[in-house]
C-alpha positions as CSV (number, residue, x, y, z in Angstrom):
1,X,0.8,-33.8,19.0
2,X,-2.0,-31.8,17.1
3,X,-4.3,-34.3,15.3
4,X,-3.7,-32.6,12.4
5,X,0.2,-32.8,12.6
6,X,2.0,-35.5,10.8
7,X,3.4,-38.4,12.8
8,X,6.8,-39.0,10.8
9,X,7.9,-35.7,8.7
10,X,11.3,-36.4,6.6
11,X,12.9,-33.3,5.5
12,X,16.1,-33.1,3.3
13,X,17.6,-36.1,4.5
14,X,20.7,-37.1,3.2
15,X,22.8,-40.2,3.5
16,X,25.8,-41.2,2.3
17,X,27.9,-44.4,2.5
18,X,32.0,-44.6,2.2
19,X,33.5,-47.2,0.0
20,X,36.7,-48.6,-1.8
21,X,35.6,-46.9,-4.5
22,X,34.1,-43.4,-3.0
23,X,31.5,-42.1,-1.4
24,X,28.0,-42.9,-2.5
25,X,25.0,-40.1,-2.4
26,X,22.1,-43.2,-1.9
27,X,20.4,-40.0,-0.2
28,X,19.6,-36.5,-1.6
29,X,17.1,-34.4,0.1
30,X,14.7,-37.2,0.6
31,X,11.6,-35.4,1.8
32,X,8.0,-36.2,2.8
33,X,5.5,-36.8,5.4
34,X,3.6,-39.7,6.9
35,X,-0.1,-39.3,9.1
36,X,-1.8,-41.4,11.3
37,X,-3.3,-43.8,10.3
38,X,-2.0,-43.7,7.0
39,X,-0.4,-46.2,4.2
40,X,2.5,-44.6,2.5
41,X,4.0,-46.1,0.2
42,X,7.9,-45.5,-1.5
43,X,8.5,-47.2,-4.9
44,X,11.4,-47.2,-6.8
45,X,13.9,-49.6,-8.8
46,X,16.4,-51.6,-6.9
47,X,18.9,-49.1,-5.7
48,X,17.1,-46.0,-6.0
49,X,17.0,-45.8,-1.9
50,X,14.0,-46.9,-0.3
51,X,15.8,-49.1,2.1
52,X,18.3,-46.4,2.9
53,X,15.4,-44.3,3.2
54,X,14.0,-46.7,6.0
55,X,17.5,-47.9,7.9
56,X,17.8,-43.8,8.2
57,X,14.7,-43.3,10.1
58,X,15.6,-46.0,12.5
59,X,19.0,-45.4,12.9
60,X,20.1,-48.7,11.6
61,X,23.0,-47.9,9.0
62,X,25.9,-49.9,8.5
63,X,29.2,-48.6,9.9
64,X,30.0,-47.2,6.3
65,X,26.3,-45.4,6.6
66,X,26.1,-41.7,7.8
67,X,23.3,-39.0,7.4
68,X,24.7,-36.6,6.6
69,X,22.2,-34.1,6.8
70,X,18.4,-33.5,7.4
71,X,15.4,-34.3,9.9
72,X,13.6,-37.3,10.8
73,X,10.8,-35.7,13.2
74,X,8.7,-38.5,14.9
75,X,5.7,-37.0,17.2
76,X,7.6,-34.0,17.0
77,X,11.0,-34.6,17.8
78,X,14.1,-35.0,15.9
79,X,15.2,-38.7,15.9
80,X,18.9,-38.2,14.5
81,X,19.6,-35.9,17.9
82,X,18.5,-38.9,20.2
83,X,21.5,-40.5,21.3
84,X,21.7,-45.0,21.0
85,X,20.4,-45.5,24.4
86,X,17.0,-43.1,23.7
87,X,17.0,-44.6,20.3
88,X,16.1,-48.2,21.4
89,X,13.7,-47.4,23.4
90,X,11.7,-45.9,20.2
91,X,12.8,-48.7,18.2
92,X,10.4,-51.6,18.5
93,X,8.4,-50.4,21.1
94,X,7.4,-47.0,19.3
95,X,8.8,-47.7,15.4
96,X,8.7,-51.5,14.4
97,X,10.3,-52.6,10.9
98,X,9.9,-55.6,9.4
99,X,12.8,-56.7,7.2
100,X,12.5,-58.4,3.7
101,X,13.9,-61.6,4.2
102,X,12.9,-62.7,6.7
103,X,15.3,-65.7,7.3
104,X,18.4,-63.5,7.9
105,X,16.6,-61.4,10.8
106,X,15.4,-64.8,12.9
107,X,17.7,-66.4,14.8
108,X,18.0,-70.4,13.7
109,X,19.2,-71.4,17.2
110,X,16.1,-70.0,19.3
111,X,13.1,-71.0,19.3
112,X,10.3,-68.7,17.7
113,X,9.1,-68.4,21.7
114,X,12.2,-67.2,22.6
115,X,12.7,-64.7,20.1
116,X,9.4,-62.7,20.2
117,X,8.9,-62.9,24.4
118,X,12.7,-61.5,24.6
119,X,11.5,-58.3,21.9
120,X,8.0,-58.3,24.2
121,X,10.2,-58.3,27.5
122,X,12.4,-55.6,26.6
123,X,9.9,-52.9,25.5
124,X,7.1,-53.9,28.3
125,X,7.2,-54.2,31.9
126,X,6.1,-57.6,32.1
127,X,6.7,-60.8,33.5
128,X,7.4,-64.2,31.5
129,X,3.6,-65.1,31.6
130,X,2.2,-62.7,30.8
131,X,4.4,-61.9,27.5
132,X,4.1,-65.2,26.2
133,X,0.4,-64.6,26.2
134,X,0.8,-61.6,24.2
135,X,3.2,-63.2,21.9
136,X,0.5,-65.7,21.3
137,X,-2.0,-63.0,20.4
138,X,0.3,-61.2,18.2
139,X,0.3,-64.6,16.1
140,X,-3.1,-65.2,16.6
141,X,-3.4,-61.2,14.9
142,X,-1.3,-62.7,11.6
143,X,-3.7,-65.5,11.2
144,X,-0.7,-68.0,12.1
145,X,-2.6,-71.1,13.0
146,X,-1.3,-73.2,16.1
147,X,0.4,-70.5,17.9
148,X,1.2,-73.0,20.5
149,X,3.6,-74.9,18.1
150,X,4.8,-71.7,16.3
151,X,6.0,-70.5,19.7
152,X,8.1,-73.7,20.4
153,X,9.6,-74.0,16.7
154,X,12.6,-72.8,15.3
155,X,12.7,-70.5,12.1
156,X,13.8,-73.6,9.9
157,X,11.1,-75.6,10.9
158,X,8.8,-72.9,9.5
159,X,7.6,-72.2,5.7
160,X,8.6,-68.2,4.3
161,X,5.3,-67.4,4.7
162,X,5.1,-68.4,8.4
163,X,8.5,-66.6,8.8
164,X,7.6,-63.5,7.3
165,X,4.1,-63.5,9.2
166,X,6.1,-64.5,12.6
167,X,8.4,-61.3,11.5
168,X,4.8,-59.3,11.8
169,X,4.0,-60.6,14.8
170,X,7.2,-59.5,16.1
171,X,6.9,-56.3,15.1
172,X,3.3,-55.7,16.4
173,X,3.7,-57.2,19.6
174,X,5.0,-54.2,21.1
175,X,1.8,-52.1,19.6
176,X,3.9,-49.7,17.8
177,X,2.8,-46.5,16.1
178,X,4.5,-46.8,13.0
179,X,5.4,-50.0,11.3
180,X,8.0,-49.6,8.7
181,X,7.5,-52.9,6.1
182,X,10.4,-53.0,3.8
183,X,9.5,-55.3,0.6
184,X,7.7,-57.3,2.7
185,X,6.7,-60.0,0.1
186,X,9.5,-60.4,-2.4
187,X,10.7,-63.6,-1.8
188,X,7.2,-65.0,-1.3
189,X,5.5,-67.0,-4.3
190,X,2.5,-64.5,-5.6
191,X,-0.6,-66.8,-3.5
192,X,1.7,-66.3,-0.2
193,X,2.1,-62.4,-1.0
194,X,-1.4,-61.9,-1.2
195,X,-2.4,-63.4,2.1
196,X,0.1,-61.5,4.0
197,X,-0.7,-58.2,2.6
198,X,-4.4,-58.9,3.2
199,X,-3.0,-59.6,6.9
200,X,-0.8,-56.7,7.1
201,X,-4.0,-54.8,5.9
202,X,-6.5,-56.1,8.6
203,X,-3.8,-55.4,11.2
204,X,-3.2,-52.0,10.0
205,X,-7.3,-51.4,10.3
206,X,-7.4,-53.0,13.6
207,X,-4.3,-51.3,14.8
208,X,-4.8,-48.1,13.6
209,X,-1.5,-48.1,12.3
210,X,0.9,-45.6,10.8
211,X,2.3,-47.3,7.7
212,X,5.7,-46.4,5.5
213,X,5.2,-49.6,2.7
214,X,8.4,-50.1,0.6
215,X,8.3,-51.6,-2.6
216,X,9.5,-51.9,-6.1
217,X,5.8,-53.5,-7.1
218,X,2.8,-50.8,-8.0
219,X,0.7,-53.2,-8.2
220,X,1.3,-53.8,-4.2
221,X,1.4,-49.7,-3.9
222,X,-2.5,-50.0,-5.8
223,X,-4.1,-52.2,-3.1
224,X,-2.5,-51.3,-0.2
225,X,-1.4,-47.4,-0.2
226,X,-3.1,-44.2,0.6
227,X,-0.2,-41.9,-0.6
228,X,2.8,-42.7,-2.9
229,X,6.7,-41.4,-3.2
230,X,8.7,-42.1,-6.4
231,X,12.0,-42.3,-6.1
232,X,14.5,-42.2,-8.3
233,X,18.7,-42.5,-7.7
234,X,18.2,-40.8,-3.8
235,X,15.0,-38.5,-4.4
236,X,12.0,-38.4,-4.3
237,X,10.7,-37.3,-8.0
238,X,6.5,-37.1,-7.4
239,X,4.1,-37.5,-4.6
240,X,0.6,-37.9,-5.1
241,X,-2.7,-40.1,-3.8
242,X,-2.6,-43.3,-5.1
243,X,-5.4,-42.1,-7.9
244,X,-3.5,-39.7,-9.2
245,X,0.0,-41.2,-9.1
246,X,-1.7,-44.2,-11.5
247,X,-4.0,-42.3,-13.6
248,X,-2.1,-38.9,-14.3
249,X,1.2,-39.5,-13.8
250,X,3.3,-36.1,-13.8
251,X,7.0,-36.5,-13.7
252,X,8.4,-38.1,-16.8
253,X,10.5,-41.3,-14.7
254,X,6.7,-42.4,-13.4
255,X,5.2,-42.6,-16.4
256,X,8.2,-44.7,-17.4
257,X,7.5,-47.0,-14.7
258,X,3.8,-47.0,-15.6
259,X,3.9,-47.7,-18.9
260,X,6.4,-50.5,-18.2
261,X,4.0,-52.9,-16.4
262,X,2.8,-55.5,-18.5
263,X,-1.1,-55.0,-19.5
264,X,-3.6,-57.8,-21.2
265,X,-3.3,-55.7,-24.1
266,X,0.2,-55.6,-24.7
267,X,0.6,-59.1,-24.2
268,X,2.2,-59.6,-27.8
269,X,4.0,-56.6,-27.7
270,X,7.5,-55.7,-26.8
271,X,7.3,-54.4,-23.3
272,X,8.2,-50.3,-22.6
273,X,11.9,-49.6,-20.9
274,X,12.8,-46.6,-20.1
275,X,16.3,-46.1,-22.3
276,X,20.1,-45.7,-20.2
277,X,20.6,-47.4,-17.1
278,X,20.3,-46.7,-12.8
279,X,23.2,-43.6,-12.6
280,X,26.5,-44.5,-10.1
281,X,25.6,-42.5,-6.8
282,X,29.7,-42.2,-6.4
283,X,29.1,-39.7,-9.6
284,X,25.6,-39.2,-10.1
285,X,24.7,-36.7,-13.2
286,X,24.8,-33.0,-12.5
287,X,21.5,-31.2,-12.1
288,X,18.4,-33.5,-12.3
289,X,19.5,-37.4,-11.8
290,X,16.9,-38.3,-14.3
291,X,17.9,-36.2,-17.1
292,X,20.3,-38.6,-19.0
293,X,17.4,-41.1,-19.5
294,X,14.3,-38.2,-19.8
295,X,12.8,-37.5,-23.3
296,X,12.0,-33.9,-21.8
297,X,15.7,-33.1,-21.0
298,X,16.5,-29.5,-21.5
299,X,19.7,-27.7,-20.8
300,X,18.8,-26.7,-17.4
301,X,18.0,-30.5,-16.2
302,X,21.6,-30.7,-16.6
303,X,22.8,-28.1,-14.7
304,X,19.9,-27.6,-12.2
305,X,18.5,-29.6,-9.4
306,X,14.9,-29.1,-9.5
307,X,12.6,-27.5,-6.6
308,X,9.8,-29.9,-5.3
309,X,6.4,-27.5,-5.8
310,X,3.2,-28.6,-5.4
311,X,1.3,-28.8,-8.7
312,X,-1.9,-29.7,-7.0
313,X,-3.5,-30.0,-4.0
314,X,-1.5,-32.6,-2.3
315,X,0.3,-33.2,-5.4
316,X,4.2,-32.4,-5.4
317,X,6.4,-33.0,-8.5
318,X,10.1,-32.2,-8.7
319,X,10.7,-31.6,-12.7
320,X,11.4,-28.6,-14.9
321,X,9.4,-29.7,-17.4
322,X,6.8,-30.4,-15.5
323,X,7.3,-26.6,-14.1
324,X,7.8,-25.0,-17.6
325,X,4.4,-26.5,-19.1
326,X,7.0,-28.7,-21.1
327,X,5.1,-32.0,-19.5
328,X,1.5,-31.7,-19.0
C-alpha cells in the first residue's frame, strides 16, 4: 500500500435495516476516507448514522442490517466481498472497535483475565504466558493501575472508567491498524472523559494509530481530531480539517450545530436550535434530507440530491446553496 494511499476509503455505502414498520435508509452514500496515522472524526445527532456507519465497516450489523450497496476498501481491498471466516481474522487483530457502553460488551461471569488473553489468543500465535503478559502491558498502556488485580476482577467489580479503559486495552492488545471508538465517553462523568481521551490520545501517538472517532460532542472532535465528517439523516453533509469545520463552517446543518453550543457569552440567552425535527429514514424527504429544516431551501433541495464537490483544498461540502453562491 502506497504511503500516500488511504488506509480505510468508504465510498457510497449504503445500509438499510427492515422493520415492522418498513425499511429504514440509516445509510445513503456515506463516503470518505481515513489515512495513517490519522484522527477522523464523524459527528452527528443521535440517529443520523455514525454507528451504522462503523458496524458497516466491520461487518457487525444486526440480522435486520444489510448494505446494500457501496465499498469499504481497507489496505486496498474490499471488506464487504470477504466472506465471515476472512472477516474475523481482520476484525480485532487488523480493525479493533471499542463500543460505547462498555458494560454490555464485557462479560460479568469472566474474569477481566479471561476476557482479554481469550481476544489476545485468538488473533496471536501465542501460548497462555506469554499473552497474559501482553494483556498486562495493554493495561499498563491505558494507565490502569494494578494490572495484576484488574486481570483477576470481574467487570462489576470495576468502576466505568476502568471498564471503558479495560475496553481499550482490549482493543489494542492485538496492535491493530485502525481503531474504531464509537462515543467512547458518553456515559462517563466529564473528569473521567477527559482522562480517557488523553489516554486514547497518548496511545494513538505511541501506536501510530489510524483513528475513525465517533461522537455527537464537538468539543471531543476539537481536541482530539485531525479531519471531521458531518452527518446528517445517513450522509455525510461537509468534510473539512478540524480548523475549518469550527471557524468557517460551509453547509448550513453545521453551522446549526455550531451555533448551538453553549458559549460564556450567551449564557443568559436562549440557546440556538435548529427548527423541525431528525426526518423518519422509512420516508426521508425528497432531494436534500436537510431541506425541511434549512433557511437556504430552494426548490431544487427538494427535488435534488446534492453532489459532494470540493470547495477547497480538502474541503468537500454537499449543498446547493453552498454550490450556487447562495451560502458563502
Amino acid at each position: 500500500m502506497s504511503m500516500d494511499m488511504p488506509l480505510l476509503i468508504v465510498e457510497n455505502l449504503k445500509t438499510h435495516f427492515y422493520t415492522y414498520d418498513g425499511i429504514v435508509q440509516a445509510l445513503d452514500g456515506v463516503t470518505f476516507e481515513l489515512y495513517k496515522g490519522e484522527t477522523f472524526g464523524l459527528i452527528g445527532e443521535t440517529g443520523c448514522g455514525k454507528t451504522a456507519t462503523a458496524l458497516s465497516i466491520m461487518r457487525l450489523l444486526p440480522e435486520n442490517g444489510t448494505i446494500a450497496e457501496g465499498r469499504v476498501l481497507f489496505k486496498g481491498e474490499n471488506l464487504l466481498e470477504k466472506d465471515e471466516e476472512e472477516m474475523r481474522k481482520i476484525r480485532g487483530k487488523e480493525i479493533s472497535m471499542i463500543f460505547q457502553e462498555p458494560s454490555a460488551y464485557l462479560n460479568p461471569v469472566f474474569t477481566v483475565r479471561e476476557q482479554i488473553i481469550d481476544v489476545i489468543m485468538a488473533h496471536q500465535n501465542l501460548e497462555r504466558e506469554e499473552a497474559e503478559e501482553k494483556a498486562i502491558e495493554a493495561l499498563k498502556l491505558v494507565a490502569l493501575p494494578d494490572p495484576e488485580r484488574i486481570l483477576g476482577s470481574y467487570p462489576h467489580e470495576l468502576s466505568g472508567g476502568m471498564q471503558q479503559r479495560v475496553m481499550i486495552a482490549m482493543a489494542l492488545s492485538t496492535n491493530p491498524d485502525l481503531l474504531i471508538a464509537d462515543e467512547p465517553t458518553s456515559y462517563l462523568d466529564v473528569t473521567v472523559q477527559a482522562q480517557i481521551l488523553e489516554h486514547l490520545k497518548n496511545v494513538k501517538r505511541k501506536r501510530n494509530l489510524s483513528l475513525l472517532l465517533i461522537t455527537h460532542n464537538m468539543g471531543i472532535v476539537a481536541e482530539m481530531c485531525d479531519r471531521v465528517g458531518v452527518m446528517y439523516a445517513g450522509n455525510i453533509v461537509e468534510i473539512g480539517n478540524v480548523r475549518q469545520i469550527i471557524k468557517k463552517p460551509c453547509h448550513p446543518y453545521t453551522m446549526g450545530l455550531l451555533a448551538a453550543l453553549p458559549r460564556p457569552e450567551t449564557r443568559r440567552k436562549k440557546l440556538y436550535s435548529i427548527k423541525g425535527s431528525i426526518p423518519d429514514l422509512i420516508n426521508p424527504p425528497s432531494g436534500c434530507r436537510f431541506h425541511p429544516r434549512c433557511p437556504y431551501a430552494m426548490e431544487i433541495c427538494r427535488r435534488r440530491k446534492p453532489q459532494t464537490v470540493e470547495v477547497e483544498p480538502g474541503r468537500y461540502v454537499a449543498c446547493h446553496a453552498v454550490e450556487r453562491g447562495v451560502v458563502t
